[in-house]
C-alpha positions in Angstrom: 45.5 -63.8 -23.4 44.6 -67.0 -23.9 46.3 -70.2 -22.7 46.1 -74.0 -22.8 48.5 -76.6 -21.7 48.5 -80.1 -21.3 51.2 -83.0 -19.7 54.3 -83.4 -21.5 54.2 -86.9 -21.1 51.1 -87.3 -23.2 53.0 -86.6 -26.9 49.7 -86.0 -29.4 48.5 -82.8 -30.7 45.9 -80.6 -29.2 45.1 -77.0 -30.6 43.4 -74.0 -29.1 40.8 -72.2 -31.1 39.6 -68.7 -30.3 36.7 -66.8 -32.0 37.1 -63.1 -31.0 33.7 -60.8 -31.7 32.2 -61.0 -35.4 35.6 -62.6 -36.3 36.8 -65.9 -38.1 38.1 -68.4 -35.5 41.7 -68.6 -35.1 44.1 -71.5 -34.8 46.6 -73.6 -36.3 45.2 -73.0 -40.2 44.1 -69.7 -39.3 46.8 -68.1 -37.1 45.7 -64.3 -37.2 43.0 -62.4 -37.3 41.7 -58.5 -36.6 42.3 -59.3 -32.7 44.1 -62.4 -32.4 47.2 -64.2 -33.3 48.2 -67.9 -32.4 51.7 -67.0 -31.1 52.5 -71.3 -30.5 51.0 -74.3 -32.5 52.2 -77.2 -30.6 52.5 -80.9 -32.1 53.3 -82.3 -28.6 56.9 -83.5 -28.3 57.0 -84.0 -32.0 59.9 -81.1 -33.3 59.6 -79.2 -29.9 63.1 -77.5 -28.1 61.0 -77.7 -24.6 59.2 -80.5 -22.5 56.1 -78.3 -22.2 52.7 -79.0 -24.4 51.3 -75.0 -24.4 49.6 -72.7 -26.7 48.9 -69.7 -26.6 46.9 -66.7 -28.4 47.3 -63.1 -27.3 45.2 -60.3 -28.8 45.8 -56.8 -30.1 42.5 -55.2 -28.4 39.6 -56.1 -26.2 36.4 -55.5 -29.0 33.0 -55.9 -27.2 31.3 -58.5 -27.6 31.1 -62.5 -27.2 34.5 -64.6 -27.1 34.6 -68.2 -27.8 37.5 -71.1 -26.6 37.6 -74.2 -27.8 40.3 -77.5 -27.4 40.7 -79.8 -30.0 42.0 -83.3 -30.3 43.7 -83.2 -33.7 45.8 -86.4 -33.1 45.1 -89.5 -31.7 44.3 -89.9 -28.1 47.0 -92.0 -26.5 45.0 -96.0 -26.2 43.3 -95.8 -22.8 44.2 -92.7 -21.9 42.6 -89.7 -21.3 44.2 -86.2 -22.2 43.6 -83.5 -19.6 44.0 -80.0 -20.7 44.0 -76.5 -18.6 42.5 -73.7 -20.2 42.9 -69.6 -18.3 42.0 -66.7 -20.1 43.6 -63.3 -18.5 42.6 -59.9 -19.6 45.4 -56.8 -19.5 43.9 -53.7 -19.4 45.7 -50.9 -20.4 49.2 -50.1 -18.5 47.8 -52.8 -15.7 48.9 -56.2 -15.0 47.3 -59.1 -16.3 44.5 -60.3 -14.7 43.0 -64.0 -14.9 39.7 -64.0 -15.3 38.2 -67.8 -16.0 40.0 -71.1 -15.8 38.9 -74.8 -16.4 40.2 -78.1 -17.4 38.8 -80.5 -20.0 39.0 -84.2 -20.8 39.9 -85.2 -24.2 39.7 -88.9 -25.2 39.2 -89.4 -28.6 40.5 -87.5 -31.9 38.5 -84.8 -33.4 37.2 -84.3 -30.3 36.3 -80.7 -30.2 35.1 -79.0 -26.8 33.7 -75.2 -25.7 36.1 -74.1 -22.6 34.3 -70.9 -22.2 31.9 -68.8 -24.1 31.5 -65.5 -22.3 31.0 -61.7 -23.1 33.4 -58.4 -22.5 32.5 -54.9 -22.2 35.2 -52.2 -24.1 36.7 -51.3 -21.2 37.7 -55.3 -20.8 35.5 -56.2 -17.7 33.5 -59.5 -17.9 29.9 -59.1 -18.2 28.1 -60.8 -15.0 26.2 -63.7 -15.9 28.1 -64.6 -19.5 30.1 -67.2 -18.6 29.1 -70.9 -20.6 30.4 -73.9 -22.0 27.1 -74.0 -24.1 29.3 -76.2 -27.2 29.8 -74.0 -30.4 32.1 -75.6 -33.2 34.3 -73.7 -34.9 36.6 -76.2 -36.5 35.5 -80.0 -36.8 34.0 -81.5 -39.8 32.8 -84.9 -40.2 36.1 -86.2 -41.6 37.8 -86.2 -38.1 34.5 -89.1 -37.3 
């Protein structure tokens, strides 16, 4: 599971982008793949029933192999302000509860911005391999039109 929120007060668009093992990315023009699905693509405040800016991705498996996050500013930033955004990734194994296993926040200030939360490796059974944890940056969406 993976999750990203940011203040409700802030109303621009910010989507999540995860890269599961040998897969295509997946987020807002991509919302499904062999493990993941983009269950919420949030706009901000524009057309939303709740105050919270969230998204979320959940996955059907846990293939071994290297995971990627990424946050990107697809709108805007707000003049002078920056946009701070919470990442947590939880793993469920089996019949067991979910378990968080890496948070961080991130700073985004200008649109098109595009940043690596977490790069990092799981075995098949789900565990997180020691010593695979980065934010070493890896795009996976932005092209030079966003400059």
């Amino acid at each position: 599971i993976v999750e990203m929120h940011w203040p409700s007060d802030i109303s621009v668009d910010v989507d999540l982008w995860v890269q599961a093992p040998d897969e295509l990315p997946v987020g807002y023009w991509n919302q499904g793949g062999q493990t993941f699905n983009l269950l919420r693509d949030d706009l901000g405040t524009e057309g939303d029933a709740t105050n919270e800016n969230y998204e979320i991705t959940y996955s059907r498996g846990i293939p071994a192999g290297e995971y990627i996050v990424n946050v990107h500013m697809y709108g805007a930033a707000p003049p002078d302000r920056v946009v701070p955004v919470s990442v947590t990734v939880s793993v469920r194994k089996k019949f067991d509860e979910s378990q968080q296993i890496l948070n961080t926040d991130i700073e985004l200030t200008r649109r098109g911005q595009e940043e690596t939360a977490f790069r990092f490796r799981l075995t098949n059974e789900g565990d997180l391999v020691d010593g695979s944890v980065s934010t070493l940056h890896r795009q996976l969406i932005t092209r030079d039109t966003w400059k």
